[in-house]
C-alpha positions in Angstrom: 0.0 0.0 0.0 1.3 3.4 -1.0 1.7 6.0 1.7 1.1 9.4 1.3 4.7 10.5 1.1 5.3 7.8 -1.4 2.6 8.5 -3.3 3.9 12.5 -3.2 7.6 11.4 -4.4 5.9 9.3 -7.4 4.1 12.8 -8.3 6.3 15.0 -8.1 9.6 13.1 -9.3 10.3 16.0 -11.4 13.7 16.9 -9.6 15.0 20.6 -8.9 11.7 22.0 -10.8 9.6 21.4 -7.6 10.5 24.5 -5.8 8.7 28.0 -5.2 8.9 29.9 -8.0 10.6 33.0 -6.3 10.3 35.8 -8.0 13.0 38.4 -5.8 14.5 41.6 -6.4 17.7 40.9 -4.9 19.2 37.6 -4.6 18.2 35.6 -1.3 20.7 35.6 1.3 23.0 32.6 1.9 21.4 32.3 5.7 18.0 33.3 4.6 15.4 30.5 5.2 14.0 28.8 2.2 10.1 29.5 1.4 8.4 26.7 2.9 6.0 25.0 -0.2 2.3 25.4 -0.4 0.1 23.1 -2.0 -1.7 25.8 -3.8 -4.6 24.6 -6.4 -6.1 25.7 -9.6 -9.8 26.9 -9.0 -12.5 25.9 -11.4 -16.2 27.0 -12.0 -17.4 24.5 -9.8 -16.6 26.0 -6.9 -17.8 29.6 -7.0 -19.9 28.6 -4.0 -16.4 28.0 -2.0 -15.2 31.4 -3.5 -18.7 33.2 -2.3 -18.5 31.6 1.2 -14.6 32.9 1.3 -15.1 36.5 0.1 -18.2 37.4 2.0 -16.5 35.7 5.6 -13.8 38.7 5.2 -14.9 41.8 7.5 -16.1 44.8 5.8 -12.8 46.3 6.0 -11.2 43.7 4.1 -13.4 43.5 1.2 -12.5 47.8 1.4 -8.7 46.4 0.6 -10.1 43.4 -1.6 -11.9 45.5 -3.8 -10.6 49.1 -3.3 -14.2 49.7 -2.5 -16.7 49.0 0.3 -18.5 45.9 -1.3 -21.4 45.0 0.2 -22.8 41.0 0.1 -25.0 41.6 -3.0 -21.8 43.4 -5.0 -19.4 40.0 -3.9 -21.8 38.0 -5.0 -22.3 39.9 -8.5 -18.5 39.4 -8.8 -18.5 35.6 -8.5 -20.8 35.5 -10.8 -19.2 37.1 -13.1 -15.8 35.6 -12.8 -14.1 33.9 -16.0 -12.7 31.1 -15.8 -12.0 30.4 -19.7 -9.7 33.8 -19.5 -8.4 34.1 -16.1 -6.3 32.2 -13.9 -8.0 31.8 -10.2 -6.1 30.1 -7.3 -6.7 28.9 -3.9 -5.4 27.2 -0.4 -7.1 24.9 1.1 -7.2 23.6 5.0 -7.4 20.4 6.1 -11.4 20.7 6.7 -11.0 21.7 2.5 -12.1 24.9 3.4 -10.8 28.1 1.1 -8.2 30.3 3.1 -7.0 32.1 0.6 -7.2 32.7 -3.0 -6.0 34.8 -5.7 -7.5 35.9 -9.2 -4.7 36.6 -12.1 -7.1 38.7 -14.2 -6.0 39.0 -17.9 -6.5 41.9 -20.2 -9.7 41.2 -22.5 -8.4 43.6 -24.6 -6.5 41.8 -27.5 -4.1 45.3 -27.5 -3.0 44.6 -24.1 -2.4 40.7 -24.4 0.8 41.0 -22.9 -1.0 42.7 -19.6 -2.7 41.1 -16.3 -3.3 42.3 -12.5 -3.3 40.4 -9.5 -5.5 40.1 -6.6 -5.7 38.2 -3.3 -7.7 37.9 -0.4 -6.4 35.6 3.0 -8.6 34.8 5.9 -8.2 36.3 8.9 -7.4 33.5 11.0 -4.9 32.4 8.4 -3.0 35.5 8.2 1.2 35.9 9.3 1.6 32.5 6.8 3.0 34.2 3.7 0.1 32.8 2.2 -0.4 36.2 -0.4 3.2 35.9 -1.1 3.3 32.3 -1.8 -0.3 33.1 -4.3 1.5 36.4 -6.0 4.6 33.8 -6.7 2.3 31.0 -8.2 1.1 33.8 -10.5 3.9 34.9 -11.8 4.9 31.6 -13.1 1.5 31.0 -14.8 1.5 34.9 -15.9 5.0 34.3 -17.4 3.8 30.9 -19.0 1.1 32.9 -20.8 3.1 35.4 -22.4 2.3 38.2 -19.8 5.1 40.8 -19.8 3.9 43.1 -17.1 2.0 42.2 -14.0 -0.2 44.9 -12.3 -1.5 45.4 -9.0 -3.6 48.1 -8.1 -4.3 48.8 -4.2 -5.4 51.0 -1.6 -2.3 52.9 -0.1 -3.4 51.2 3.1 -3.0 47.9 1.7 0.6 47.3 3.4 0.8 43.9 3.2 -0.3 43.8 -0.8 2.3 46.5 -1.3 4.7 44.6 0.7 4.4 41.5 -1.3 4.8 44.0 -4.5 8.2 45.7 -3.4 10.0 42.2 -2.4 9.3 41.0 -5.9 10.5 44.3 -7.7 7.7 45.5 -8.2 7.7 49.6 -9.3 4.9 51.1 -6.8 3.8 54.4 -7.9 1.1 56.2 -5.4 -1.5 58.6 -6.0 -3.5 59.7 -3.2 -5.4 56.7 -1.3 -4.6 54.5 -4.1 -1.2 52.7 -5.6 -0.4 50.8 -8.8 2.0 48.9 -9.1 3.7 46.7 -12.2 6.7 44.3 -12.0 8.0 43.6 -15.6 8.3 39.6 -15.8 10.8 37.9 -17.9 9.5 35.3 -20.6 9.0 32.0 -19.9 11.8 29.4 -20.2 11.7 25.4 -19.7 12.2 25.7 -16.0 8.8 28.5 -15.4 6.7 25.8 -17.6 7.8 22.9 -15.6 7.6 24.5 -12.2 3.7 25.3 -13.1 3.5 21.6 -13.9 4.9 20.4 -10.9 3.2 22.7 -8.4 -0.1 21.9 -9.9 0.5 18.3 -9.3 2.1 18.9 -6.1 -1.7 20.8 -4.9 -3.7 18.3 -6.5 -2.0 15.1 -4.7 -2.7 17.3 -1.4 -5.9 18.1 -2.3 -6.8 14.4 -3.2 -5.1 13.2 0.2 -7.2 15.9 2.6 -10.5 15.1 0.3 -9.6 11.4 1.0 -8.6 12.2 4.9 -12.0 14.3 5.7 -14.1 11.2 4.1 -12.5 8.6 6.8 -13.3 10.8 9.4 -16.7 11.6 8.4 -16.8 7.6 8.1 -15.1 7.1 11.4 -17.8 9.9 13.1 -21.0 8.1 11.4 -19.7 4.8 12.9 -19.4 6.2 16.3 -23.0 8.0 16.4 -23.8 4.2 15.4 -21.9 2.5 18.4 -22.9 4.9 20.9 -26.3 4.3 19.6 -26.2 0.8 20.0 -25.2 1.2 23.6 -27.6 3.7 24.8 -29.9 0.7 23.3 -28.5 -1.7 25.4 -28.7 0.0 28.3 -32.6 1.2 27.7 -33.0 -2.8 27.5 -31.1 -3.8 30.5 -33.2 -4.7 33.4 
């Protein structure tokens, strides 16, 4: 029987590609510590309901930084809805319950004129915040933004938004402000053999996680039916006892 770590290595054989795709103005330290890796998965259509249950959890002043506006429930919603998933890239993190911590949408330019253009967004929640969970998402991003022929990545954010701008300055990233509002665009180089098998690996790397927590929550869900069922059972005895 394969075990989960063997069933990892046989997915993810693919060597020195299977790294985080760091994308750093300056190169890392000697002593620095290395990025730990995030399983971070590719988000489809069928789970806008996971995306709506994310976004609308965040406090009204995070959607403010989310969305650079005060969204309200019916506005989120409006936005899931309308979310394209044939032209953009969305991403997410999942916990161990499969519930979606944090997620990112890599928007790209509908505009034919600007097919060399896309912004990032991201929104972590609360309780899963201090992780380098944004960073890790703006990195994954980059490697699938650089895969698609993207040239220059935008983010546009409240001035507020330290941690955003944070994650836009450690990359490189050139942050211009004006007023309560900042953009920000990191030029991205093209894509080479190493970018288009990092994506491949990463992917693989989330989905083998995914599959083993999807697997994991089942047993227990399994394991908590079969002890309403024995406890059950004994409250029956003991009714019956004389």
């Amino acid at each position: 029987m394969l075990t989960a770590k063997t069933l990892l290595k046989a997915s993810l054989g693919l060597g020195s590609f299977l790294k985080a795709p760091m994308v750093e103005a300056q190169p890392r330290a000697a002593f620095a510590p290395q990025p730990v890796m995030v399983p971070i998965r590719s988000i489809g259509p069928r789970e806008r309901d996971r995306i709506a249950q994310h976004l609308l959890a965040l406090t009204p002043h995070d959607r403010y930084l989310r969305f650079g506006y005060a969204a309200g429930d019916e506005q989120v919603r409006r936005y899931v809805e309308g979310l394209d998933f044939e032209r953009d890239e969305l991403f997410g993190i999942y916990n161990r319950r499969l519930d979606l911590i944090a997620m990112a949408h890599l928007a790209f330019a509908p505009d034919e004129q600007h097919s060399d253009c896309a912004e990032f967004g991201v929104s972590v929640a609360a309780h899963a915040r201090g992780r380098g969970y944004g960073a890790r998402l703006f990195e994954r991003a980059v490697v699938v933004a650089r895969n698609e022929g993207v040239g220059m990545l935008f983010i546009h954010a409240l001035s507020e938004n330290a941690a955003m701008l944070k994650i836009a300055r450690n990359a490189g990233a050139t942050v211009v402000r004006s007023g309560s509002e900042s953009e920000a665009h990191l030029q991205l180089p093209s894509a080479t053999f190493d970018s288009r098998m990092s994506e491949i690996a990463l992917e693989q790397y989330a989905a083998v996680d995914y599959h083993l927590k999807t697997r994991a929550k089942q047993f227990w869900s399994f394991l908590a039916s079969l002890q309403e069922v024995r406890s059950g059972m004994r409250d029956a005895r003991s009714k019956s006892a004389p």
